[in-house]
C-alpha positions as CSV (number, residue, x, y, z in Angstrom):
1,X,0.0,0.0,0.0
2,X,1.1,3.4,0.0
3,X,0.7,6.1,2.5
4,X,1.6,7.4,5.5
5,X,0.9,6.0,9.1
6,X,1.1,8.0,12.2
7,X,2.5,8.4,16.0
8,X,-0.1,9.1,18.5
9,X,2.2,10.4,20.6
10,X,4.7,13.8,20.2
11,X,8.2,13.0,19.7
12,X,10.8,15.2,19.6
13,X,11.4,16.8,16.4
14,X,15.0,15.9,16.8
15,X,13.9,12.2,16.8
16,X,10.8,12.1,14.5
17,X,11.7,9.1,12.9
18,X,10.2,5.6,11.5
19,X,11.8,2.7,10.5
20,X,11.7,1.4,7.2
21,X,13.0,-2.2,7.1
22,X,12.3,-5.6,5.2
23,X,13.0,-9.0,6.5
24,X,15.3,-11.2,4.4
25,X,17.6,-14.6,5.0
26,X,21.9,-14.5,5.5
27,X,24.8,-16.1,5.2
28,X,26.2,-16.7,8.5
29,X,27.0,-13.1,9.9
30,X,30.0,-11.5,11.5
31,X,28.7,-10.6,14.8
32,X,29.8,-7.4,16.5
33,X,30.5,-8.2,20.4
34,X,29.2,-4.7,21.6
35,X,26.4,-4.5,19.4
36,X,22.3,-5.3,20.1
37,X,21.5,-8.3,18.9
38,X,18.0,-8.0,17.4
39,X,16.6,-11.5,16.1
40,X,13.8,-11.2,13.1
41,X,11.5,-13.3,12.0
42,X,11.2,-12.6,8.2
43,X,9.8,-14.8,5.3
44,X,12.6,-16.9,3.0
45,X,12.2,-14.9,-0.5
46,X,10.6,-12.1,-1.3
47,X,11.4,-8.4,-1.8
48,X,12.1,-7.6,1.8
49,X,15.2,-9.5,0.8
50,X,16.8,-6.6,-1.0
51,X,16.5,-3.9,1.9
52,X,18.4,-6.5,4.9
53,X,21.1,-8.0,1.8
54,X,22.0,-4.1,1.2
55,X,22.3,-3.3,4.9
56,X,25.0,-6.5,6.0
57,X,26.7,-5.4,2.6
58,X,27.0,-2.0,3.9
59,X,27.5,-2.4,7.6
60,X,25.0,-0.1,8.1
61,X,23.7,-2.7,10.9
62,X,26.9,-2.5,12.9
63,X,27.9,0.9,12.1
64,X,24.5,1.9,13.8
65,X,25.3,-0.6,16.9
66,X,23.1,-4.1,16.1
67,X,23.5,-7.1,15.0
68,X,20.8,-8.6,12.4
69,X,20.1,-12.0,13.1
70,X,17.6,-13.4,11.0
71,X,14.8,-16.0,10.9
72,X,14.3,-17.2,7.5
73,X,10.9,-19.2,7.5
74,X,8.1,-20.4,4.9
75,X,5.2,-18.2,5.0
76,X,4.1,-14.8,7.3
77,X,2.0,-17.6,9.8
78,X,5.0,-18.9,10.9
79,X,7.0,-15.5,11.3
80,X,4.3,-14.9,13.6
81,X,3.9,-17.4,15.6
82,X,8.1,-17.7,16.0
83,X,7.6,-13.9,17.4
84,X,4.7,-14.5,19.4
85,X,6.6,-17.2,21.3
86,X,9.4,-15.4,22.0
87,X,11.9,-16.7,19.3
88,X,12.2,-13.2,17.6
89,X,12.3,-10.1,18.6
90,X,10.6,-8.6,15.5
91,X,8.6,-9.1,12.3
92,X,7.0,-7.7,9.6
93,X,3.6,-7.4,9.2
94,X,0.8,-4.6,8.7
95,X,-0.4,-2.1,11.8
96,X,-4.2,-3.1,11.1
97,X,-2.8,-6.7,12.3
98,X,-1.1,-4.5,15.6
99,X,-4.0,-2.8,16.0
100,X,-5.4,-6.2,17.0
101,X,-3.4,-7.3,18.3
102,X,-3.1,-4.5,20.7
103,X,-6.7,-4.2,21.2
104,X,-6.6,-7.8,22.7
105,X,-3.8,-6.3,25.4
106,X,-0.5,-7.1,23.2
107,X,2.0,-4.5,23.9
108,X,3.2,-4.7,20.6
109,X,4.2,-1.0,18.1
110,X,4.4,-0.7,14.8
111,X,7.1,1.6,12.9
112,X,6.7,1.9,8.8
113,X,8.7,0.6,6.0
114,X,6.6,1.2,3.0
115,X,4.3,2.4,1.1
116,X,4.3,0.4,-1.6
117,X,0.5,-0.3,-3.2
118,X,-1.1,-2.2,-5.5
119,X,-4.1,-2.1,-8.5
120,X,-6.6,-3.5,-9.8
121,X,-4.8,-4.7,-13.1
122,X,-6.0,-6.4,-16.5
123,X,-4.7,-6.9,-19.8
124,X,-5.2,-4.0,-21.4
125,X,-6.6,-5.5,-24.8
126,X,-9.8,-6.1,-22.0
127,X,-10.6,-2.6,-22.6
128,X,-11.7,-1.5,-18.7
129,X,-11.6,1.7,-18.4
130,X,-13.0,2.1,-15.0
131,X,-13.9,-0.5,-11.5
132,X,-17.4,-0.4,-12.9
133,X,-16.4,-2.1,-15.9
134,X,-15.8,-5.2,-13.7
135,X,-19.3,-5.9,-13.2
136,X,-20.2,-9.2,-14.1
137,X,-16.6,-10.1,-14.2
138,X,-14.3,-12.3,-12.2
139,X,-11.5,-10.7,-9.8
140,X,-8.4,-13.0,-8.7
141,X,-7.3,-12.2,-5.5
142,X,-4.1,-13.0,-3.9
143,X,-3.8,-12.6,-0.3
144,X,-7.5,-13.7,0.4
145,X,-10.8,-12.1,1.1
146,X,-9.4,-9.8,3.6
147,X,-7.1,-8.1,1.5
148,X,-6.2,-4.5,2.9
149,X,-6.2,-3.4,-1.3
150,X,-9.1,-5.1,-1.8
151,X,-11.1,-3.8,1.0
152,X,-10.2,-0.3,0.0
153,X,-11.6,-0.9,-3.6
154,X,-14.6,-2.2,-2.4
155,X,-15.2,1.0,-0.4
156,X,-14.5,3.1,-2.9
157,X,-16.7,1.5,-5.4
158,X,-19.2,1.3,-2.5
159,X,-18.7,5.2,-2.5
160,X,-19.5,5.1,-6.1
161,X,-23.3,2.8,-5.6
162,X,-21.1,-0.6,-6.9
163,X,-21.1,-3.3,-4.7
164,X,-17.8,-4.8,-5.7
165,X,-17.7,-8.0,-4.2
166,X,-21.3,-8.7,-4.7
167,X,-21.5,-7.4,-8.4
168,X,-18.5,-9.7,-9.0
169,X,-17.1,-12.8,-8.8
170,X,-13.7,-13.3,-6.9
171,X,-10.7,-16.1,-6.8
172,X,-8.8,-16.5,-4.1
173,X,-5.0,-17.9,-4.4
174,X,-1.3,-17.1,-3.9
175,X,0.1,-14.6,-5.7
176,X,2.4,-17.1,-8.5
177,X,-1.5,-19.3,-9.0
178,X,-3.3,-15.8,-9.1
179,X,-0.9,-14.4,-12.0
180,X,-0.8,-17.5,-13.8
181,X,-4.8,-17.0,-14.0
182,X,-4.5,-13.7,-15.3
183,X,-2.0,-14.3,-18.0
184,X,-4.4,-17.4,-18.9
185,X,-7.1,-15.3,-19.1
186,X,-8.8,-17.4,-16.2
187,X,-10.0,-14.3,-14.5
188,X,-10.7,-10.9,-15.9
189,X,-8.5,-8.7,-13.4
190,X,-6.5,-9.3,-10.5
191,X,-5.4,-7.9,-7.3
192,X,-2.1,-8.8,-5.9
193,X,1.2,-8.0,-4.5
194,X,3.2,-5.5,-6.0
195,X,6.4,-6.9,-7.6
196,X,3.9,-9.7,-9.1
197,X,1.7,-6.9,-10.5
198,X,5.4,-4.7,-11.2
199,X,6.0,-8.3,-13.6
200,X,2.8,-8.1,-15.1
201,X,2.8,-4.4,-16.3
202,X,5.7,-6.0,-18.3
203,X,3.1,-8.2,-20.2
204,X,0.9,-5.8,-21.5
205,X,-1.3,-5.5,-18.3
206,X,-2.6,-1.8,-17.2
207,X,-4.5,-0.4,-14.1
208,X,-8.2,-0.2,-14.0
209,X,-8.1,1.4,-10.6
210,X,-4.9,2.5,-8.4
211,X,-5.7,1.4,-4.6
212,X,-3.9,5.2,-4.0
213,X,-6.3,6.5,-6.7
214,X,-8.9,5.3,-4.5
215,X,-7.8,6.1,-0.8
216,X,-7.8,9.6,-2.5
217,X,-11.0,9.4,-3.7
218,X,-11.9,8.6,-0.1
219,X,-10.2,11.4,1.2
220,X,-7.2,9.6,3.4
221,X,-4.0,10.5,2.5
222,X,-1.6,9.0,-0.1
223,X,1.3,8.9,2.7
224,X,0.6,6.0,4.8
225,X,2.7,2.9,4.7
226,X,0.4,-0.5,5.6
227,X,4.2,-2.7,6.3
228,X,6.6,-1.8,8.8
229,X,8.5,-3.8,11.6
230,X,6.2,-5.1,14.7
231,X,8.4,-5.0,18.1
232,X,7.3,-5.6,21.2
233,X,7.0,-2.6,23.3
234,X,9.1,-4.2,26.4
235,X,11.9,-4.9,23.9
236,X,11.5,-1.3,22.3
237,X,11.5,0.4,25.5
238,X,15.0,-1.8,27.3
239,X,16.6,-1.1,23.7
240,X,15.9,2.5,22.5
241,X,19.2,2.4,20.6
242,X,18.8,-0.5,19.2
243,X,15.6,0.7,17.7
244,X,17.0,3.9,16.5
245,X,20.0,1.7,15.4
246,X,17.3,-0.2,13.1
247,X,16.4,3.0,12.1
248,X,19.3,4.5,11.1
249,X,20.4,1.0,9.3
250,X,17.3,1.1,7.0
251,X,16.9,4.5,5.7
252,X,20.8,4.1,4.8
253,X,19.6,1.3,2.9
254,X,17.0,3.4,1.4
255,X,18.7,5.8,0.4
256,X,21.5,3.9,-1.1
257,X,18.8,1.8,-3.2
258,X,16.8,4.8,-4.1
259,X,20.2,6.5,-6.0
260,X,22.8,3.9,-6.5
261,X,22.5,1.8,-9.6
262,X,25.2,-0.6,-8.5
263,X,23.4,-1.3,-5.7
264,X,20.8,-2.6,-7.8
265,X,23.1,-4.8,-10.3
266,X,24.6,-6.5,-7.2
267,X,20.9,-7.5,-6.0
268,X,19.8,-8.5,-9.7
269,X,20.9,-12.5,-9.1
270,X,18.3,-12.6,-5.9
271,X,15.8,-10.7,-7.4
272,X,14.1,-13.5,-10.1
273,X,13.7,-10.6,-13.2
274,X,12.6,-12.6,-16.1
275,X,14.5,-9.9,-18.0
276,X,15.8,-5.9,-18.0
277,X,11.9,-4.6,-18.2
278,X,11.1,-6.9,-14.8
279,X,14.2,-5.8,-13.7
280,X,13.3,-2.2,-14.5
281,X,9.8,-2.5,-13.1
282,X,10.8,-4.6,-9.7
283,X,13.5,-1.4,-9.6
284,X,11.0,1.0,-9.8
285,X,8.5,-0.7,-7.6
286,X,10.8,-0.9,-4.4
287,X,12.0,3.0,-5.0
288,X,8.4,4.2,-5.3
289,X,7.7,2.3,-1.9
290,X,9.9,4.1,-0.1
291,X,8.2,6.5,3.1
292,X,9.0,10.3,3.5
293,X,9.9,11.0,6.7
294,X,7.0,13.3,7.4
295,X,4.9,12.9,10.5
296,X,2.2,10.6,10.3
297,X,-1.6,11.8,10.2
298,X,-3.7,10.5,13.0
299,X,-7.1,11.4,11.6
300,X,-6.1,9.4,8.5
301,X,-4.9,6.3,9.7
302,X,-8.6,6.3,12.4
303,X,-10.4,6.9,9.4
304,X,-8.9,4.0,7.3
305,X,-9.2,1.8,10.5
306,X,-12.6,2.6,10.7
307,X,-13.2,1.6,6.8
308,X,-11.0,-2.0,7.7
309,X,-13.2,-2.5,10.6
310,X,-16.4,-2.2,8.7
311,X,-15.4,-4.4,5.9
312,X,-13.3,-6.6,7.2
313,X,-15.3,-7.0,10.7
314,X,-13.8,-9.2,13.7
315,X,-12.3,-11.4,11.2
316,X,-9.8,-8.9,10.4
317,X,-9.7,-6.2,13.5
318,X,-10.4,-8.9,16.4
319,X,-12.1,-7.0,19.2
320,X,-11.1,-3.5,18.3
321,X,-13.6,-1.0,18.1
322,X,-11.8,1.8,17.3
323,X,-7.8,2.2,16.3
324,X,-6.4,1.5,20.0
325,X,-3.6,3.7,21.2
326,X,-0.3,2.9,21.0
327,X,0.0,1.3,17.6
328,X,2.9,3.6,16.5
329,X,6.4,3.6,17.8
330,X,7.2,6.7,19.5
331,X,10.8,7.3,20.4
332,X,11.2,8.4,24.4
333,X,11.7,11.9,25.5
């Protein structure tokens, strides 16, 4: 997704700051014997991949004072359940899953990574020009019925008197199945993760509706990042530096990725581009995912709760009535 998540609480300007990480699987690392060790559970492949290989390059983890020890595992179920027991300190995930989290008395915080969102996408010889264009037609889905991008199209077509997901007919599947459908022509359009959708654009496949376009259109800002790293708030609050160390690691990851071209080429080998336009795309995909550093809006991020919570009900928000406080890392005074 893309956007901009918020701090309930003020922090210092001096120390306004999120994190902007992505999980990925090492080599065995070179430990630094003064440095935090901060253990992550992270999925095997995947895009988070390029953000942590660029950082242990760099040694912008131990020049910032931690040690990254990761987790690799096979799917986002298991990354949670290995932090939930206590065998990482961190993880990935989105803040409408802290929010829940927290609601049902987790102390866990949330600090962003990206912004990266998806469409709704079809070949573009299927003519759509706009969401209502899909009635009648069948969606594929990756990620499942409570996709955060699909949620947000269906209340935005709600706003426009469409009834997505009753006016249409939706596959569920992973993300490799779901793309194979579409290039098939087994569904009509498609919803899925963005460097699947980056590849696809590749193919001849166009928006029909931008899940930004349509957070506009319901008046929530274009600045809040669904994805960021999920600490507990006991860890966060014994290792301050570390945090900031984490901090400091990924946005120098950042902003090497976002202007360095070599840093790219060295990543190509672990990135699976088909060819130089996936490469291209995947390129562009990760840069345009990248947060500002501008404080979050709290009005927003309630808002888009609110729109979740409706949609998604207590399969998706648990207990929570209302965006609990807490949810966003807040550096100490």
């Amino acid at each position: 997704m893309s956007g901009k998540w918020f701090t309930r609480a003020r922090l210092r300007p001096s120390r306004r700051t999120v994190l902007w990480m992505c999980p990925a699987a090492f080599a065995t690392p070179v430990w630094s014997t003064d440095a935090t060790t901060i253990r992550i559970a992270t999925l095997k492949f995947g895009t988070v991949n390029w953000e942590l290989d660029t950082i242990r390059h760099n040694s912008f983890d131990s020049d910032n004072g931690i040690n990254i020890d990761v987790l690799g595992l096979a799917g986002s179920s298991a990354a949670k359940i290995a932090f939930e027991g206590g065998s990482a300190d961190a993880l990935v995930a989105d803040w409408i899953w802290v929010a829940r989290q927290r609601a049902a008395g987790k102390d866990y915080v949330f600090i962003p990574y990206s912004r990266t969102v998806g469409s709704l996408i079809a070949a573009s010889d299927r003519g759509f020009e706009n969401i209502q264009d899909l009635r009648g037609k069948k969606i594929g889905i990756a990620g499942g019925p409570l996709d955060k991008n699909w949620l947000i199209l269906q209340a935005y077509a709600a706003s426009q008197g469409f009834d997505l997901k009753a006016d249409t007919e939706q596959v569920y599947g992973a993300p490799p199945l779901i793309s194979q459908q579409a290039l098939s022509g087994g569904v009509d359009a498609i919803i899925t993760y963005w460097h699947y959708e980056a590849k696809l654009r590749t193919k001849g496949f166009t928006p029909v509706m931008g899940v930004e376009d349509a957070a506009t259109q319901l008046g929530l800002t274009t600045e809040i990042p669904l994805l960021g790293y999920v600490l507990r708030g006991e860890f966060a609050r014994k290792n301050p530096a570390a945090v900031e160390g984490l901090i400091r690691a990924s946005r120098s990851a950042k902003s090497l990725l976002a202007e360095d071209a070599t840093a790219w080429d060295r990543l190509r080998p672990r990135m699976n581009a088909a060819d130089d336009a996936e490469f291209a795309a995947l390129k562009t995909g990760f840069r345009n995912g990248i947060p500002t550093e501008a404080p979050l809006d709290p009005a927003s991020a309630a808002t888009l709760f609110d729109i979740m919570a409706e949609l998604g009900g207590t399969k998706l928000v648990g207990d929570a009535k209302k965006l609990p406080d807490g949810v966003f890392y807040a550096a100490e005074e």
